[in-house]
C-alpha positions, -999 to +999 in steps of 0.1 A: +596-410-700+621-383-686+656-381-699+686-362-692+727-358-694+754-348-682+787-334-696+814-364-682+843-385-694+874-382-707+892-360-698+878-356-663+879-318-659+872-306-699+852-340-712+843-343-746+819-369-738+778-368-725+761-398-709+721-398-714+702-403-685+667-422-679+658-398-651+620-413-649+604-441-638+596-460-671+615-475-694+627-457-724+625-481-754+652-487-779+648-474-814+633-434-790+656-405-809+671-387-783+679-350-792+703-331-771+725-300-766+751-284-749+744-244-755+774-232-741+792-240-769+760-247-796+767-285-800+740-307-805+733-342-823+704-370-820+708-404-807+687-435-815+690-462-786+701-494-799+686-512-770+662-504-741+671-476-713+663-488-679+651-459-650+684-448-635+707-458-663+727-442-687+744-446-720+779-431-728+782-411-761+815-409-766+840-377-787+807-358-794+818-321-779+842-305-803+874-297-777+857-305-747+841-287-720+842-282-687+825-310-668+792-306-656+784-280-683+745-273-689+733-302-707+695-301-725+678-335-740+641-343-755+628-371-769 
């Protein structure tokens, strides 16, 4: 499986928010940690799927990014 995110949400412009993306071709099964991190600003945290994530789909984790950050901000995940 191949995962990614992105820095979106709320606000638009400075989100505090990252989605998780299934950026492969298989499914990525619930109960698979995700790790990720946002270096610009050295946030991190871990993520355990509650239910399967389909190729092309993403799950919204929401108020993780202390202050926000600008949208689209370099965004790193592994599983």
């Amino acid at each position: 499986p191949m995962a990614g995110c992105v820095v979106k949400g709320q606000p638009s412009e400075f989100p505090n928010d990252i989605a998780l993306v299934n950026k492969g071709l298989m499914v990525i099964k619930a109960g698979t940690t995700v790790k990720w991190s946002v270096p610009l600003i050295n946030a991190n945290g871990s993520y355990k799927l509650t239910s399967d994530l389909a190729p092309g789909k993403n799950v919204a984790l929401v108020n993780v990014l202390p202050g926000g950050v600008e949208a689209g901000s370099n965004c790193k995940v592994s599983l």
